[in-house]
C-alpha positions as MATLAB code, in Angstrom:
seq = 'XXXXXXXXXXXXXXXXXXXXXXXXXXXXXXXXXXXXXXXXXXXXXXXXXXXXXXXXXXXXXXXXXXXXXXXXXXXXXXXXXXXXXXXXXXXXXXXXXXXXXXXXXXXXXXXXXXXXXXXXXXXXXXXXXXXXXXXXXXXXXXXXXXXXXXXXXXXXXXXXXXXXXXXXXXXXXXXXXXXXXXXXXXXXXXXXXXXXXXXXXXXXXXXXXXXXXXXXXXXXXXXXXXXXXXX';
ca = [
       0.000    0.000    0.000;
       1.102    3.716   -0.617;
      -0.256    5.958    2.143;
      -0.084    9.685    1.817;
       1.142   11.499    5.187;
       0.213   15.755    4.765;
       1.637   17.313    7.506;
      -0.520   20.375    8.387;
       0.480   21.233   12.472;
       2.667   24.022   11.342;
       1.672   27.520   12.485;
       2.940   29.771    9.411;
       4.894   32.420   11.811;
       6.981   34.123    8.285;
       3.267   34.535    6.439;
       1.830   36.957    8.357;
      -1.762   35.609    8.565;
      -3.606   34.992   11.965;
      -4.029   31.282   10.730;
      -2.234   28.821    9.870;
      -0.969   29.219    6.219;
      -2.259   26.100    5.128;
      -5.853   27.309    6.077;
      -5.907   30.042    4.440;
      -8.664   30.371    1.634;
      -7.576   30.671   -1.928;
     -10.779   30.461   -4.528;
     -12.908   29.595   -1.644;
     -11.128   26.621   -0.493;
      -7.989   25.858    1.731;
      -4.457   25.799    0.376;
      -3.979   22.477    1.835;
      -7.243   20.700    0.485;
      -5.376   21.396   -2.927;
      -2.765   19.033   -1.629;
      -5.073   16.597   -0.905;
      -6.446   16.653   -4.504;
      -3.525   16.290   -5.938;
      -2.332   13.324   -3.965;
      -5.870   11.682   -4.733;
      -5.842   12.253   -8.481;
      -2.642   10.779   -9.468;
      -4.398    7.549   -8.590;
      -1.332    6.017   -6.582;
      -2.452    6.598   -2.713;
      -4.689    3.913   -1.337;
      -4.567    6.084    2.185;
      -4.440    9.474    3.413;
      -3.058   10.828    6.678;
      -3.486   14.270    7.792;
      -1.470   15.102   10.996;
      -3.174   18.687   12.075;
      -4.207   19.756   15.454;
      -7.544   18.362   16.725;
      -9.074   21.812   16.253;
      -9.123   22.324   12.912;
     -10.664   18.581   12.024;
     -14.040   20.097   11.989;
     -12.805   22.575    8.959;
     -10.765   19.983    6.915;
     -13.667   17.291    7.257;
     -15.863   18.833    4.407;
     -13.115   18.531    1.916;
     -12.151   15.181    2.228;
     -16.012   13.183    3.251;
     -16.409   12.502    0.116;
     -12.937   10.914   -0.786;
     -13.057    7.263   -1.947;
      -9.890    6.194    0.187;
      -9.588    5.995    4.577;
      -8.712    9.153    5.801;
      -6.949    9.304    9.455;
      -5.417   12.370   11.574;
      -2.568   11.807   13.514;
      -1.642   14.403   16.234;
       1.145   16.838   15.462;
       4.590   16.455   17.633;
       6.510   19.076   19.171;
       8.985   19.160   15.945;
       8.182   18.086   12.262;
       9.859   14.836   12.708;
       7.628   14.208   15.928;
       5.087   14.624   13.859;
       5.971   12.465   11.227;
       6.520    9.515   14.356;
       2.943   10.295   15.220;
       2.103    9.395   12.037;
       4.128    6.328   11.609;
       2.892    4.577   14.768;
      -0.891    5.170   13.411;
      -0.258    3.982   10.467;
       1.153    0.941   12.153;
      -1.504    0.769   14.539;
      -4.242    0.244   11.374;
      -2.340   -2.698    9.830;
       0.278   -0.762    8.129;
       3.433   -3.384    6.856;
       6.919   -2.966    6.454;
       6.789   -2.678    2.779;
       3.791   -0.494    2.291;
       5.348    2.873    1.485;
       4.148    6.412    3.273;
       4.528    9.126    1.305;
       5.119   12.630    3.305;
       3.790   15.609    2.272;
       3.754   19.464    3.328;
       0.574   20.987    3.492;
       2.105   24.207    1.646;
       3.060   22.817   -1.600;
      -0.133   22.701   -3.264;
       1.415   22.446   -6.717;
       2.970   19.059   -6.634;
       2.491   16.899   -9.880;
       1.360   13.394  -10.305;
       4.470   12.791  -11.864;
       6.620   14.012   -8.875;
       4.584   11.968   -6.611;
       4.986    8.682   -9.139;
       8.967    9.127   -9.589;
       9.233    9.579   -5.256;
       7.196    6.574   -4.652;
       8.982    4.445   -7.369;
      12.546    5.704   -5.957;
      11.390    4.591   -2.627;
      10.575    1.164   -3.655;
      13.881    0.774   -5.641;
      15.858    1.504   -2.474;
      14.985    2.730    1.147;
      13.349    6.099    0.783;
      13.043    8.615   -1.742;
      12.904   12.998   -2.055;
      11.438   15.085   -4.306;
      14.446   17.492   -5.487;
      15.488   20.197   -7.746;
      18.715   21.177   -8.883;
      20.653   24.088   -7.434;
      21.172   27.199  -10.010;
      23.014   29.965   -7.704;
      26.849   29.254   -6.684;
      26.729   28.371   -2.946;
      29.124   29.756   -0.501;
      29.657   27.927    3.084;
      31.105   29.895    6.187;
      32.301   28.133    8.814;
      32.783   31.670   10.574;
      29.748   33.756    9.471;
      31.858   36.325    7.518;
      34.366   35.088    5.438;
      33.938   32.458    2.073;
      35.620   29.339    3.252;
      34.381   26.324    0.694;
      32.508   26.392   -2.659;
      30.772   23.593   -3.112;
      30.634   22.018   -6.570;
      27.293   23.012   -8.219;
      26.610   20.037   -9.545;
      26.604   17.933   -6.469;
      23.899   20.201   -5.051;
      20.245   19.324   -4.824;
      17.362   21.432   -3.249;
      14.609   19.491   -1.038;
      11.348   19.268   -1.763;
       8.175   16.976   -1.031;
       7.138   14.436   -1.237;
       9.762   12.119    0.409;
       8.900    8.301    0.603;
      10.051    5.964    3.374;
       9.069    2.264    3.715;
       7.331    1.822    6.998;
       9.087   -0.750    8.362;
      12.971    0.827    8.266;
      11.728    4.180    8.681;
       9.314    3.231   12.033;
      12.356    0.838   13.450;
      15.144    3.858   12.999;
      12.692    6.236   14.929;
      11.850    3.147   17.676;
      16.271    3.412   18.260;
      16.472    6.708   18.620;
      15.664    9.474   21.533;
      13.452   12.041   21.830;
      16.708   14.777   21.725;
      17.790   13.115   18.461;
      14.673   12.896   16.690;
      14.141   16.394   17.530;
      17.698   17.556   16.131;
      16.657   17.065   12.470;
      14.749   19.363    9.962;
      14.267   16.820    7.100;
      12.850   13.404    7.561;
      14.902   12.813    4.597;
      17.927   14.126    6.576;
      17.057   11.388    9.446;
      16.532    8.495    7.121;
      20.697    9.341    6.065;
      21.851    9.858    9.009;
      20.293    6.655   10.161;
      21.949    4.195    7.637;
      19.142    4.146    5.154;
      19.491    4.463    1.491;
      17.627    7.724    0.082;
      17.310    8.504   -3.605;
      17.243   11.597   -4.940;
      13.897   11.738   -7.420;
      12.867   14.478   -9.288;
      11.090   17.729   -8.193;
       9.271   20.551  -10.304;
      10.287   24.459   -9.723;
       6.101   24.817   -9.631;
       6.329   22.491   -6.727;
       7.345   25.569   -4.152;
       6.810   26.117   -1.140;
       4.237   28.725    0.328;
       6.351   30.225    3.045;
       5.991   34.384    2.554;
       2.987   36.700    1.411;
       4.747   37.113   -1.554;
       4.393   32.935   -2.145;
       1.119   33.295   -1.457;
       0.427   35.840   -3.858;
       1.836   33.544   -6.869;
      -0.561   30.958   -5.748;
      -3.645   32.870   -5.916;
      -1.814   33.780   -9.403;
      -1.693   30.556  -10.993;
      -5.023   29.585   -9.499;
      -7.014   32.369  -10.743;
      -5.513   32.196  -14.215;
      -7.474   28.936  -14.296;
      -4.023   26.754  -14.188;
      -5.348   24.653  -11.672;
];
């Protein structure tokens, strides 16, 4: 089984708004219930998990009643990759396997493609766990002191992360089961943890249209494309 994971406990602190960013209207409807669509029209998720906090079930239950798949809500951790443990240990708890894979979206990039989705799920399945990236245009400079250039790293070896990223349940759960709370909680990728933890993680392709809606001025190419009738 493939089962979709949107994360949606974030609170948005960089947009501005007095919700959360994914719950802000665009066209009359919630950025993230155009995540959801997306996952449920490229035809590959057979579940969908929505880790939000309890009080905003009543407003997300409208857009997916009528969805043709189980829908679950796991409760949001103190840091993303609590979160995504929450969500792993549901998933288990419902008769997930070790080989089903759980895809993990963020509730904030509403644009990704059925084909991104495809190529992270079939990376995943090839190997250990997959991410959705891009490649990186601008020359990167690292500082080891703040002020002063001390490496360039080759271009070329450079990727950007995205989501989705796709783990299989059973090595992803296990490496989470090993570890602490402090050490969980010292990672801002899940992508980053599966690494660091031994697994194999392949790098599948992203989409620039697959951004992330992190400032007003994000937002504002959302509403964009979506009133130009691209969506």
């Amino acid at each position: 089984m493939n089962i979709a994971v949107i994360l949606s406990g974030g609170i948005g602190s960089r947009m501005g708004s007095n919700i959360p960013k994914q719950y802000i209207m665009v066209a009359g409807r919630p950025i993230i219930s155009y995540c959801i669509d997306k996952f449920v029209q490229s035809n590959e998720i057979d579940a969908l998990v929505i880790a939000l906090d309890k009080q905003w079930i009543d407003f997300i239950q409208p857009h997916v009643a009528m969805l043709q798949l189980p829908v679950y809500y796991a409760e949001p951790g103190e840091t993303r990759q609590h979160t995504i443990y929450n969500a792993l240990k549901l998933i288990r708890s419902h008769g997930g396997v070790d080989d089903d894979v759980v895809i993990i979206h963020d509730s904030v990039r509403p644009l990704v493609s059925s084909q991104v989705i495809h190529d992270c799920i079939c990376g995943c399945i090839a190997n250990d766990a997959a991410i959705a990236t891009i490649s990186v245009k601008d020359t990167i400079y690292m500082s080891t002191e703040g002020n002063c250039i001390t490496d360039v790293p080759k271009r070329s070896t450079l990727h950007a992360g995205q989501t989705p990223e796709a783990f299989k349940l059973g090595k992803y759960l296990k490496i989470h089961e090993e570890r602490s709370y402090e050490e969980i909680a010292a990672v801002t990728g899940g992508a980053e943890f599966a690494f660091r933890c031994g697994m194999k993680v392949f790098l599948s392709k992203g989409e620039e249209i697959n951004f992330k809606l992190t400032t007003p001025e994000d937002l504002e190419r959302f509403e964009q494309i979506v009133n130009s009738n691209r969506l």
